[in-house]
N, CA, C and O of each residue as an XYZ file, in Angstrom:
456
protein
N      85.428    -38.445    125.026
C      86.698    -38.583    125.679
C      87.843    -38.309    124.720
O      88.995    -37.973    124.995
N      87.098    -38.595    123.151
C      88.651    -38.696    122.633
C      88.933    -36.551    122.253
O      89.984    -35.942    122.055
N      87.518    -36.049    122.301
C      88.116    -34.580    121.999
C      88.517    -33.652    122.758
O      89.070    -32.671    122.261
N      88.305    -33.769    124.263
C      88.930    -33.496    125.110
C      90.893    -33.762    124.979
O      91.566    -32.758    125.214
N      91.322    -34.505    124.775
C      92.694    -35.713    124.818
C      93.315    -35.257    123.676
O      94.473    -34.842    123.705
N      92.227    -35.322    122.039
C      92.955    -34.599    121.054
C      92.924    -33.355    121.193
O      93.998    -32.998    120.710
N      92.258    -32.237    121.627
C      92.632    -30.895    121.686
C      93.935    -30.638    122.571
O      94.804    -29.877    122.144
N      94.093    -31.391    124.030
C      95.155    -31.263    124.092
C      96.105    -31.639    123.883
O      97.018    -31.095    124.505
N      96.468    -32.721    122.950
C      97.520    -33.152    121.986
C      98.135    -31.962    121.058
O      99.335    -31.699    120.978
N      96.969    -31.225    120.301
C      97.099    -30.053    119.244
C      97.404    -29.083    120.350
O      98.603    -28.821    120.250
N      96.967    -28.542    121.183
C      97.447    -27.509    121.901
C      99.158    -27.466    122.187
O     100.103    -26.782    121.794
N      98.931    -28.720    123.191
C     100.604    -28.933    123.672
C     101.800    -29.567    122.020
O     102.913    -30.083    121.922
N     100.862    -29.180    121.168
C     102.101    -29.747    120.031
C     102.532    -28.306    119.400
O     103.691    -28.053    119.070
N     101.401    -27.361    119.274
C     101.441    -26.007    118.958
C     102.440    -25.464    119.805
O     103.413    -24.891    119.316
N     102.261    -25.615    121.273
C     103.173    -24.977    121.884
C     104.929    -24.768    121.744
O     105.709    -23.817    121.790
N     105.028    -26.425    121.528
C     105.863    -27.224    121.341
C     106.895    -26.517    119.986
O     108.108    -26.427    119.797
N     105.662    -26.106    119.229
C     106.450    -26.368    117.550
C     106.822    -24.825    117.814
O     107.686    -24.509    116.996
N     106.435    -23.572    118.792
C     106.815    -22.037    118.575
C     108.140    -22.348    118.571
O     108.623    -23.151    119.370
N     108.770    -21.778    117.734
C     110.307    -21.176    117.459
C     110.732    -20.609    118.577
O     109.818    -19.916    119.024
N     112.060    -20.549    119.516
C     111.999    -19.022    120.430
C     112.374    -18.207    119.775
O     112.822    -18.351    118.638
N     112.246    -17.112    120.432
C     112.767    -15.749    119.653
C     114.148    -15.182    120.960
O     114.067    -15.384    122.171
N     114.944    -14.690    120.465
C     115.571    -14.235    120.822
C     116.005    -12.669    120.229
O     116.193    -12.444    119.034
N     116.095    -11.869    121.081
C     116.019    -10.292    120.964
C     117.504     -9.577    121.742
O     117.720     -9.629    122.953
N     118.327     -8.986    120.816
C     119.440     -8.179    121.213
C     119.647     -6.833    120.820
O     119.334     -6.613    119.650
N     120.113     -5.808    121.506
C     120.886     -4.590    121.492
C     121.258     -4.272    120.224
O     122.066     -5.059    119.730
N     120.964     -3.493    119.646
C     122.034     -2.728    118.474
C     122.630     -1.799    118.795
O     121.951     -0.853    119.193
N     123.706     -1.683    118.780
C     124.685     -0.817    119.530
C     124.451      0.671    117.855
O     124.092      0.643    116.678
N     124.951      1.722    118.880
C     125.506      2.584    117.935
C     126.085      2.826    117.047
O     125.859      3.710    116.220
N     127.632      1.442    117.110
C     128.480      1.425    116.154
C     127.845      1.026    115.293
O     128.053      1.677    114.269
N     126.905     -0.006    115.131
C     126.209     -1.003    114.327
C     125.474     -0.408    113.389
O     125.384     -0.583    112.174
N     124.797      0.556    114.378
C     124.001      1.730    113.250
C     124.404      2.479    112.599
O     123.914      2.694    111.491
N     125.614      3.238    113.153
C     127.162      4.120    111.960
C     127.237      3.486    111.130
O     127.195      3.975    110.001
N     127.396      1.963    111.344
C     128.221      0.961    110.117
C     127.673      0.797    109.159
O     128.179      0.883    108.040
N     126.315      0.478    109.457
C     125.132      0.461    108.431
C     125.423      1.542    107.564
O     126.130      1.390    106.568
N     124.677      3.139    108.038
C     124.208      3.916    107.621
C     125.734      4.165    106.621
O     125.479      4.676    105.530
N     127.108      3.896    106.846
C     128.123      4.300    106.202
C     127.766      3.629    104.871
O     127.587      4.197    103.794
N     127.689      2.178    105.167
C     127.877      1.302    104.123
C     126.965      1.390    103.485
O     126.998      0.938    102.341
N     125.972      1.919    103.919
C     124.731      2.331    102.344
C     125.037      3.568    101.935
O     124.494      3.808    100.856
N     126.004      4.892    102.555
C     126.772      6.048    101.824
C     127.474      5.375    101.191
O     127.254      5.665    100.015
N     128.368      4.468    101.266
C     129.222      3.911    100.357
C     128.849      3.563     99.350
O     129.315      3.887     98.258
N     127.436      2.441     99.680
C     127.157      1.989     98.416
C     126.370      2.890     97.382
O     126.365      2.654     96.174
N     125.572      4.157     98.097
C     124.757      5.016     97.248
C     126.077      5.973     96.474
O     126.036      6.248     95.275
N     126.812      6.251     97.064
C     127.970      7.235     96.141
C     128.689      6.218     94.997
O     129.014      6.755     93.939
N     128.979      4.610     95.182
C     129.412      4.299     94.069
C     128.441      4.322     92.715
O     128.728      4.278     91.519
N     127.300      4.400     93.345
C     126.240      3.926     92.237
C     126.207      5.140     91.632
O     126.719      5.304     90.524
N     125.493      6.283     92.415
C     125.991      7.939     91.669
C     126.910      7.927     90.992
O     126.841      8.725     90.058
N     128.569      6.827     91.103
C     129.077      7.090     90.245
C     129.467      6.145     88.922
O     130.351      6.046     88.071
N     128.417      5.623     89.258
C     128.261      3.973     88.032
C     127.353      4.813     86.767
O     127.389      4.736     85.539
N     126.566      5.609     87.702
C     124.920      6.504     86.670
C     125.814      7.814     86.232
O     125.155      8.525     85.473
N     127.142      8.340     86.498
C     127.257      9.214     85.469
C     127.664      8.538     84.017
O     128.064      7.437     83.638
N     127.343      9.792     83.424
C     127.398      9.639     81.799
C     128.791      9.133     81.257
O     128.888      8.259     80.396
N     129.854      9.770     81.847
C     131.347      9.294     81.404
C     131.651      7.919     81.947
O     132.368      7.089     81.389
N     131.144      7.800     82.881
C     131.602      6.075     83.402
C     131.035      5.461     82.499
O     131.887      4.782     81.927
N     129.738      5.281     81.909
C     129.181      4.423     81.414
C     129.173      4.368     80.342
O     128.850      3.262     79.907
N     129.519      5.508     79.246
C     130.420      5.569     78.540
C     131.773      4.275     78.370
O     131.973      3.279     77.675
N     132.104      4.630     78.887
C     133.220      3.747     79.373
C     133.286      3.150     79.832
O     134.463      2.970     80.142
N     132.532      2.368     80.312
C     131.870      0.932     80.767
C     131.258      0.192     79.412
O     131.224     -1.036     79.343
N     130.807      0.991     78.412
C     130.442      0.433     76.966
C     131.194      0.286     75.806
O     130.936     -0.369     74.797
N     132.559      1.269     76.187
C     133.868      1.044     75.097
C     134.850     -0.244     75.750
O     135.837     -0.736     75.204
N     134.290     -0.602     77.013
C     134.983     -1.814     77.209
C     133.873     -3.063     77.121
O     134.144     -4.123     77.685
N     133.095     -2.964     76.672
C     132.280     -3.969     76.431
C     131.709     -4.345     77.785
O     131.148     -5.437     77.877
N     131.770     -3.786     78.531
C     130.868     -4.058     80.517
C     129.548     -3.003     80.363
O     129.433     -1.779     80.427
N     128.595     -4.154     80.121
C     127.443     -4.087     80.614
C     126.839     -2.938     81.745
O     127.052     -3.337     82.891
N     126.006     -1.360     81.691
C     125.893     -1.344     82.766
C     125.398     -1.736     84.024
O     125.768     -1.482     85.171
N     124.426     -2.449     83.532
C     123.557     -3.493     84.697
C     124.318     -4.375     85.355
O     123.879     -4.776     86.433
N     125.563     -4.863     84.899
C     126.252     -5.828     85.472
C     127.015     -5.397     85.985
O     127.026     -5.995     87.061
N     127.914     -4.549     85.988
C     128.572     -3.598     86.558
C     127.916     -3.030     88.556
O     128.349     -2.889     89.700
N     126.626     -2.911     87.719
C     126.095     -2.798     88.928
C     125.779     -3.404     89.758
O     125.863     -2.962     90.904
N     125.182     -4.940     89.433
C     125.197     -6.021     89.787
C     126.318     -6.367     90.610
O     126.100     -6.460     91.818
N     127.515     -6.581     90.169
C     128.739     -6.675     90.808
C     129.272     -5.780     91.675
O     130.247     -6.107     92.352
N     128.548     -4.167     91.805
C     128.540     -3.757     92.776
C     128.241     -4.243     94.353
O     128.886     -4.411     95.388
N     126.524     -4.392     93.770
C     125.818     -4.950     94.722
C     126.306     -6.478     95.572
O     126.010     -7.176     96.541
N     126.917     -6.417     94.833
C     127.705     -8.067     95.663
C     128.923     -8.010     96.215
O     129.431     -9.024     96.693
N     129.627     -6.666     96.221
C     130.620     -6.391     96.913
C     130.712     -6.601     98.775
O     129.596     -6.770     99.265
N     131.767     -6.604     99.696
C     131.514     -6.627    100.641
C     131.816     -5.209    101.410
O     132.684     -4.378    101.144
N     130.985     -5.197    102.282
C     131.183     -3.574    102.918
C     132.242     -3.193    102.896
O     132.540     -2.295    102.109
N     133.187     -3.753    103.765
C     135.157     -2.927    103.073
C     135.465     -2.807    101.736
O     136.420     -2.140    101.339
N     134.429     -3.645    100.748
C     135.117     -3.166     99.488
C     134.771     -2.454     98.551
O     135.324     -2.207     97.480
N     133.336     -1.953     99.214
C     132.881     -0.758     98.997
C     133.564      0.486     99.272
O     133.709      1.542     98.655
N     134.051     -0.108    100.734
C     134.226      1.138    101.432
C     135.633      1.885    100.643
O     135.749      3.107    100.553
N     136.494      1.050    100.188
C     137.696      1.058     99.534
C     137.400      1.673     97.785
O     138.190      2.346     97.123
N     136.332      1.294     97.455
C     136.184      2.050     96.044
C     135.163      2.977     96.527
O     134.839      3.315     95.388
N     134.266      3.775     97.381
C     133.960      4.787     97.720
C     135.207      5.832     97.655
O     135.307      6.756     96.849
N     136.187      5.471     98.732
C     137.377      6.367     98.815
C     138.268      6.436     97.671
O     138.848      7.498     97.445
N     138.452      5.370     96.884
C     139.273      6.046     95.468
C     138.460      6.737     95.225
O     138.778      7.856     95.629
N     137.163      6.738     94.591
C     136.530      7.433     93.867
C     136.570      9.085     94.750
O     136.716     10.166     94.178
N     136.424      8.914     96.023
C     136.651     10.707     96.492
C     137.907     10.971     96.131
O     137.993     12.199     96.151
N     138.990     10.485     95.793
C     140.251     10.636     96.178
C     140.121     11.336     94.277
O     140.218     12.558     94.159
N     139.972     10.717     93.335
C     140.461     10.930     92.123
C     140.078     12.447     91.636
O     139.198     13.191     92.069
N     140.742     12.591     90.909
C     140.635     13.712     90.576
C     139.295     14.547     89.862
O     138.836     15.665     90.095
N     139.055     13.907     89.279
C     137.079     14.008     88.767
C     136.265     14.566     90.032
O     135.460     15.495     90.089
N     136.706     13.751     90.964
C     135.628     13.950     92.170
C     135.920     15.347     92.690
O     134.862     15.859     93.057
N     136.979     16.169     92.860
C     137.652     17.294     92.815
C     138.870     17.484     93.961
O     139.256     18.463     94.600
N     139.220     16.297     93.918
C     140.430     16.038     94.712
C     141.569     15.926     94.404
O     141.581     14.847     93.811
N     142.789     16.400     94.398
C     144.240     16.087     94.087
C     144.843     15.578     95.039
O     144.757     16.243     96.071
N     145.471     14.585     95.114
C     146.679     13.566     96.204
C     147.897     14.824     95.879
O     148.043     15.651     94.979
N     148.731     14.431     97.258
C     150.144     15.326     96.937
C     150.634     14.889     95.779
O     151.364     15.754     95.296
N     150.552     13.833     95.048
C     151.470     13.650     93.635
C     150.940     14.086     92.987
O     151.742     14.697     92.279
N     149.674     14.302     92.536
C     148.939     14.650     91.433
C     149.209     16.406     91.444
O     149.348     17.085     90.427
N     149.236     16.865     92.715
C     149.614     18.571     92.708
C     151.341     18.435     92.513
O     151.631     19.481     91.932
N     152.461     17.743     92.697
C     153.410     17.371     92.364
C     153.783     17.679     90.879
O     154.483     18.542     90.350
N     152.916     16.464     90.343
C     153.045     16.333     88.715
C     152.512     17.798     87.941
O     153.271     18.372     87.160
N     151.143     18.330     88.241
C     150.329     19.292     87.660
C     151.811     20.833     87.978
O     151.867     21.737     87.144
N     152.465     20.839     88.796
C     153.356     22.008     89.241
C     154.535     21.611     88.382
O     154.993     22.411     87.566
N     155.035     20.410     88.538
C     156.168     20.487     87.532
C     156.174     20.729     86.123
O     156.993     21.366     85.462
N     154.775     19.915     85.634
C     154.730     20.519     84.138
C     154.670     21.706     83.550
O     155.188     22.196     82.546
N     153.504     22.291     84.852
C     153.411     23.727     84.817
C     155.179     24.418     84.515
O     155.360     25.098     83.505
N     156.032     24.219     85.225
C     157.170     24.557     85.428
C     158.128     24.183     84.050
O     159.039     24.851     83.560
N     157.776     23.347     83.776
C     158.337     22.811     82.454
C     157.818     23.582     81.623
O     158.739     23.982     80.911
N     156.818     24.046     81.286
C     155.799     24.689     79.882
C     156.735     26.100     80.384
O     157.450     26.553     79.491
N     156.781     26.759     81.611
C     157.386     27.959     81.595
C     158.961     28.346     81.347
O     159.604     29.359     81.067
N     159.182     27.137     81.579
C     161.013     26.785     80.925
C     160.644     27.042     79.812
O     160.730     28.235     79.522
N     160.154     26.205     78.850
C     160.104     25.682     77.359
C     159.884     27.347     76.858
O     160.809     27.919     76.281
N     158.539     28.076     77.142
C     158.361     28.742     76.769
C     158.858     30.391     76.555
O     158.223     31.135     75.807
């Protein structure tokens, strides 16, 4: 009598103890957002692993592992925000209107002077 009574004690306690699960939609945006924010984060790192950054990450005494580290702990907008300087600067092969500003006037100056 009593293993009849304890099996269903263990049964109905098993039942009891399942977790629910709950299951939702991933929208499209969700998946853009993702896939951006790991472009974001893979282009800063491409630009943590060139040679001149890290360089210069070692004349200031910053670690490159930590550097990177502190990447990795950034939050997606603030990735997303040093992704875009980094396209924006000039290394990357971009000029802002000031930077073609400045590069034309000097130009203009050297042809005065000269």
């Amino acid at each position: 009598m009593k293993t009849p009574a304890l099996t269903l004690a263990i049964a109905l306690l098993l039942l009891v103890a399942q977790p629910a699960v709950h299951a939702t939609m991933i929208t499209t945006q969700d998946v853009i957002a993702e896939q951006t924010t790991q472009a974001d984060r893979d282009k800063v790192s491409e630009f943590l692993n060139r040679a001149d950054v890290e360089e210069r990450l070692q004349a200031m005494d910053v670690p490159a592992a930590l550097a990177r580290s502190r990447v990795d702990a950034l939050t997606p907008a603030e990735v997303a925000t040093l992704a875009q300087r980094i396209d924006a600067s000039p290394a990357a092969g971009a000029l802002s209107g000031s930077d073609f500003v400045i590069i034309l006037l000097v130009a203009l100056l050297l042809v005065l002077i000269l």
